[in-house]
N, C-alpha and C positions, 0 to 999 in steps of 0.2 A: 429153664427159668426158675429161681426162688424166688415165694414169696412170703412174706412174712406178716403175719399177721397181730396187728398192734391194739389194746385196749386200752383205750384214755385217749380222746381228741383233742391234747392241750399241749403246751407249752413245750412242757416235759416229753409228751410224745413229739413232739418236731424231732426235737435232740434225737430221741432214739430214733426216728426214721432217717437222720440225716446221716448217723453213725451207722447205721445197717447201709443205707446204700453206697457209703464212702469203703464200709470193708465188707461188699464186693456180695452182699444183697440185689435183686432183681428189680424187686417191687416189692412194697408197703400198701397193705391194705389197713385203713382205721376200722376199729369198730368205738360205739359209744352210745348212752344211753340216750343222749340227746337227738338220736336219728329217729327218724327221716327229717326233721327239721333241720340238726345240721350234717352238711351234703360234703364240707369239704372243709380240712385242717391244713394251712399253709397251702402248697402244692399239690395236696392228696386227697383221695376221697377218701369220706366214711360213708361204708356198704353196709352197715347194718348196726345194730344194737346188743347188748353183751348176750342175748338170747341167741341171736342169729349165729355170734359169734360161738357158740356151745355147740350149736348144731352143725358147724363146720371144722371144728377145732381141728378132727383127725385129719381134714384134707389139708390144710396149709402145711407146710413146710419148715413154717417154724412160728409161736407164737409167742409173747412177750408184755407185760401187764405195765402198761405206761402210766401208773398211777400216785398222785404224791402220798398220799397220806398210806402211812406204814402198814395199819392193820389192814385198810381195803386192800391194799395190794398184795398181803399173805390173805387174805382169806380167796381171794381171785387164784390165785397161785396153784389154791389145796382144788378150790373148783373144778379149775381147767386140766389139773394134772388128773383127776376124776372122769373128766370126757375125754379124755387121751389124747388132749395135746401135743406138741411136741415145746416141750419150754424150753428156750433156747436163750444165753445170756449175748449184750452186744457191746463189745469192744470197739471205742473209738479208735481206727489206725495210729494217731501220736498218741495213745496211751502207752504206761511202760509198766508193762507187769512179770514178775520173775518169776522163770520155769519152775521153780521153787514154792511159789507159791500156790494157793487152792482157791476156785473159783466156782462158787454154783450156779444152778441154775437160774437163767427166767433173770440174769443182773443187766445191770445196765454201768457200764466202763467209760467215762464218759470222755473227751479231748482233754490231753494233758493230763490227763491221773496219773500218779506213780503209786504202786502195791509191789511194797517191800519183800523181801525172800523169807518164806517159810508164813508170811501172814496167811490167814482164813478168814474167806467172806463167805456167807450162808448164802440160801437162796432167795431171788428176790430182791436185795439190798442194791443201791444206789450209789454209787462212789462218783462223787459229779464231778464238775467240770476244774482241772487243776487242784483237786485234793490230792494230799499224802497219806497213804495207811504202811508205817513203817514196817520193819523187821518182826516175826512173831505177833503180828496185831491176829486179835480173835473176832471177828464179827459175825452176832446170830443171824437168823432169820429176819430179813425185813429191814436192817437199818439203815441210814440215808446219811449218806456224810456228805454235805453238802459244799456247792461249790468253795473252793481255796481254804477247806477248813485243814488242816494238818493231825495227825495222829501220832506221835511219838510210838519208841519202841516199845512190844511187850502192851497195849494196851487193849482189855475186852469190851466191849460193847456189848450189851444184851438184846436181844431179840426187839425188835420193834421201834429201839429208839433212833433220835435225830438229833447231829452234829451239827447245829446249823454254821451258816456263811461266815467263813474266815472267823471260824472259833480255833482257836488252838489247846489238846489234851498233852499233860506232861506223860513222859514214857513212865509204864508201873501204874498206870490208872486204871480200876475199872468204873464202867460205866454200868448201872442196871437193865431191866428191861422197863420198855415204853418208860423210858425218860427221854428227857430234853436238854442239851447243850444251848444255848443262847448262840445269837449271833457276836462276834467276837468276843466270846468270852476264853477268860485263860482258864484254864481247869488243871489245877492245882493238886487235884482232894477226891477220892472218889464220891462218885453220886448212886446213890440209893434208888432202886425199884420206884420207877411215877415219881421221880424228882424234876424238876427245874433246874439248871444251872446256870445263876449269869455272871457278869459283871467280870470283871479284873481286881483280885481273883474271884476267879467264881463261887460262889458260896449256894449249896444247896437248899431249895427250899421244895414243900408238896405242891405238883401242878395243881391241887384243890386250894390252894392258899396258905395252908399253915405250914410253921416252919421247920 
């Protein structure tokens, strides 16, 4: 029996528990900071808190940080690979991803994704539910392409940031690190380091406010 051991009792974690037990996982254990008050996510329990979770890492079989926000989720990442974890990424079975392409650790592949031949995703990163990351796409550590956003060919992402829902980047983009894609925004133009992007087309602006 595998079991796999999941941090973040949310939303996001169902998806990846549902996706490890569809490509042929055992059992999903949650861990979260909210234990021992909360005892159980969807169908599964949470057995402990990120502590417990540290003091166990090396025994599970495979572990994996079901968290939204990007930095929590690389800094969990650097943690656990520190307790000697085993960080494992989890492919949804109808995902379609090319033997061509590179995948790290500790990701989450989510139903219906396509990642195009020769792209790179870092560790950690999120490619959700029916997004495209085309041909030659570069993505660092930690980004989140969110569900049905699209990524044309040849495009970077930087480390941390977030494509949100049914945004679409033209192929030849880059994107910085810890920026933000809007939700269906067209991105046109690349975006700069701690940008904003929204609207059609999207026009960069600082997540601090100024332009």
């Amino acid at each position: 029996m595998t079991t796999l051991g999941i941090l973040g009792a949310s939303g996001h974690g169902c998806v990846v528990a549902d996706a490890a037990l569809l490509s042929g996982w055992s059992a999903v254990r949650f861990y979260d900071d909210n234990w021992p008050t909360l005892q159980m996510v969807g169908a599964w329990p949470v057995v402990g808190d990120s502590t417990v979770l540290l003091s166990q890492a090396s025994e599970l079989d495979g572990v994996i940080v079901a968290i939204g926000d990007n930095v929590v989720r690389l800094r969990w990442f650097s943690e656990l690979m520190l307790h000697g974890a085993v960080l494992v990424s989890i492919v949804h079975p109808t995902a379609v991803i090319s033997p061509f392409a590179s995948i790290g650790d500790a990701c989450t592949i989510a139903a219906q994704a396509v990642i195009g031949p020769f792209a790179t995703v870092g560790h950690a990163a999120i490619v959700n539910t029916g997004a495209t990351v085309d041909h030659h796409c570069r993505l660092a550590n930690g980004v989140h392409v969110s569900p049905g956003a699209h990524l044309g060919g040849n495009v970077t992402v930087g480390e941390a940031s977030w494509i949100g829902i049914g945004a679409a980047v033209r192929q030849l983009i880059t994107i910085g690190s810890h920026a933000v894609v809007g939700a269906g925004a067209a991105v046109v133009a690349d975006v700069p380091d701690g940008h904003v992007s929204v609207g059609v087309p999207a026009r960069p602006r600082s997540l601090h406010g100024s332009a």
